[in-house]
N, C-alpha and C positions, 0 to 999 in steps of 0.2 A: 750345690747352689747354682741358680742358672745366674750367669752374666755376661751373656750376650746373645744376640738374636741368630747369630750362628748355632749357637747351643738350639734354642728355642726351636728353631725349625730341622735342627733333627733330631727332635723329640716330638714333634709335635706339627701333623699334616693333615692337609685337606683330604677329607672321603667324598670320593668319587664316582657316579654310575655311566657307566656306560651301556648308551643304548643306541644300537644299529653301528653306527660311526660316530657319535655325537655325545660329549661327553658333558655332565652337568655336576657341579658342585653341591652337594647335600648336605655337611658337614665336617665335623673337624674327629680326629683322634690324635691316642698320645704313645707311644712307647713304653711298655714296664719290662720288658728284656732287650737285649741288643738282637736279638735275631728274627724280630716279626712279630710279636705279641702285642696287641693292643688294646686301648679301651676305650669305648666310645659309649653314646646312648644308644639304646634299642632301639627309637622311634626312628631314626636315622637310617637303621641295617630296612626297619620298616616300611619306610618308604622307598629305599632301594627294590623291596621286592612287590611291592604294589605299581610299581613301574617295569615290571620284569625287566630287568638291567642286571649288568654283572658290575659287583660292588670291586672299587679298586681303593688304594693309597698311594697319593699321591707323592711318593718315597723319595725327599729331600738328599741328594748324596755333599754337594757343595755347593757354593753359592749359584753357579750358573748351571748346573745339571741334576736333573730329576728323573726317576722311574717309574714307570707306574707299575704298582706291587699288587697281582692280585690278592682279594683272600678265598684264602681254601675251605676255612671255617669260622661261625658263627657259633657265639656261642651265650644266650640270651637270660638274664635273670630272669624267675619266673614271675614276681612279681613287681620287681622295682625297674626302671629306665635306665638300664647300663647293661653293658652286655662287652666278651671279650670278642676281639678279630685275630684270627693265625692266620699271618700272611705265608706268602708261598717263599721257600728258601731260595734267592738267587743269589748269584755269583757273578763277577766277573772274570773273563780271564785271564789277568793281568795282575787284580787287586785282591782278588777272593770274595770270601762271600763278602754279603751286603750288611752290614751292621749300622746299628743306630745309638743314641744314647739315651739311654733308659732312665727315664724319671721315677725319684726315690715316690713312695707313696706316706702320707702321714695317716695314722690309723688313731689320732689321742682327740678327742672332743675340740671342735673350738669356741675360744672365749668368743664372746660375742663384743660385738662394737669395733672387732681388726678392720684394717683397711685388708680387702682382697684384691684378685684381679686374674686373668685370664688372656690367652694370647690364641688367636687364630685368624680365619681368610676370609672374613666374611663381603669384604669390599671387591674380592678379586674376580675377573674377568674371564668368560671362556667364549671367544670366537669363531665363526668360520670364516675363513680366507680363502679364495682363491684352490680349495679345495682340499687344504690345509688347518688344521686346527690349531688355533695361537689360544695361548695361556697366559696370563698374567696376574701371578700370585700376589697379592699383597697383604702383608701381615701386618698386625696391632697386636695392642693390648689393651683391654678395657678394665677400666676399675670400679671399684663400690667398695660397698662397706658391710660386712657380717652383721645381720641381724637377731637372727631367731634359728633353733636347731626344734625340728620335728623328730622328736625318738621314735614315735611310732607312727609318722606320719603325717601328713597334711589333712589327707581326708580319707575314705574310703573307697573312692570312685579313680580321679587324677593322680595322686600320690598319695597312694597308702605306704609307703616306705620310707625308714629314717632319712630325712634330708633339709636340707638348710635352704632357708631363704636369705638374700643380700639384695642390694643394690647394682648391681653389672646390670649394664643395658646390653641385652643378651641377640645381638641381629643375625639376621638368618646366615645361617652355616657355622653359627660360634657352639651349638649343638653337638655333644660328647666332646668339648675341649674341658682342661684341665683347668683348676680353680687351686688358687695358692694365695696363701697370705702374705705378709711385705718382707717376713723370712726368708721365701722363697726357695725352702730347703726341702718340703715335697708337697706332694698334690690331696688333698683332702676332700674335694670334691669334682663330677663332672656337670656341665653344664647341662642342664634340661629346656630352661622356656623361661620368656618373660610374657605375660600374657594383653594380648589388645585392649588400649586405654591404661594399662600397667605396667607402659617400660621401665619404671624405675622399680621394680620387684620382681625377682626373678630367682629361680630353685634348681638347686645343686643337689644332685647324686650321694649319698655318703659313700665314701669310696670305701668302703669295709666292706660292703654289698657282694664284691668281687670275690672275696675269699672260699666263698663256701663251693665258686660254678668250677665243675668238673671238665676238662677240656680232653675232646674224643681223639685227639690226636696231638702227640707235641715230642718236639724233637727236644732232647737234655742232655747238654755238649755233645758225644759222640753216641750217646745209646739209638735204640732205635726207636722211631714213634712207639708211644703209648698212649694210653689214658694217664692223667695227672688232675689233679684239684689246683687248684689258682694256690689253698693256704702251703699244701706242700711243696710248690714252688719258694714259695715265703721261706717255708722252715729251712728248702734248703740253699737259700741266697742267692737263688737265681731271679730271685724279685726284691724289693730292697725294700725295707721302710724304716721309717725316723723315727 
């Protein structure tokens, strides 16, 4: 269960493009291992690459020092808005590698009418100074309320895939952050979009989505890269869920 915002932010960071020297906030993702794996929306990785930028994470270590983590790979549903990120393994040399804490994920239907909610950067600030790039993250959480679940979808066109609408007024860069109910005991959906004239309606990812994508390279405690699936990650607890 998360309970505290220490927790929350390092599990859960700003995605970031960097372009030329200048860096711009696009979205959010969450941690599902301690060693770099994440999940975000695809429109997100999407807009990273229609801006030719190299996509980063904004890798929370404590409260006053942050890395920026590249990723190595993408790795994109084919049809739904969610897509996994491997970040690049770093270390330090003093403390070891870089680890984060991984959010359980919930895979069981939800009732409708929960209160939910959501935590990410979307207030936060990215300046140039002096020649100097200043940062200044600022986290929330927003909340609403579960509505409606689409098994097979919304539509055909915007979301054709199982996903839930609620209530989060969903502002720019709250995009591939994590969605939890008042339990807050794992993540059930990712954030997608509230749409103009409709911020109080907004659609969530079913996080099941994630199990089936195959990831082309991933390191599993000491073996060497391989190919892995997201479920057999699952099966073999190196991804958690409730």
């Amino acid at each position: 269960m998360l309970n505290s915002e220490n927790t929350w932010k390092n599990s859960v960071f700003p995605v970031l493009v960097l372009v030329g020297s200048d860096f711009k906030l696009l979205g959010t993702a969450f941690s599902i291992t301690d060693n770099g794996i994440y999940i975000c929306a695809r429109h997100v990785v999407n807009e990273i690459s229609e801006q030719g930028g190299i996509p980063v994470i904004c890798n929370f270590m404590d409260s006053n020092n942050y890395v920026m983590r590249p990723i190595l790979n993408v790795v994109s549903h084919d049809i739904a808005d969610i897509c996994v990120l491997v970040g690049e393994n770093m270390a330090h040399p003093q403390k070891g590698l870089l680890k984060n804490h991984a959010l359980k994920l919930k895979f069981s239907c939800q009732a409708m009418g929960k209160n939910i909610w959501t935590f990410s950067y979307p207030d936060s600030q990215i300046k140039q100074a002096n020649g100097k790039t200043m940062m200044d993250f600022k986290p929330n959480i927003y909340r609403g309320t579960l509505e409606d679940f689409h098994s097979i979808g919304r539509d055909r066109v915007m979301l054709p895939f199982p996903c839930y609408r609620g209530t989060i007024n969903l502002a720019g860069g709250t995009s591939g952050g994590p969605v939890f109910d008042d339990s807050s005991e794992g993540v059930f959906g990712v954030c997608l979009s509230s749409f103009s004239g409709q911020e109080d309606v907004s659609y969530y990812a079913d996080i099941k989505l994630i199990s089936t994508l195959l990831l082309p390279k991933c390191i599993i405690a000491d073996q060497p890269e391989k190919k892995v699936r997201v479920i057999d990650l699952i099966n073999r607890g190196f991804i958690q869920v409730c």
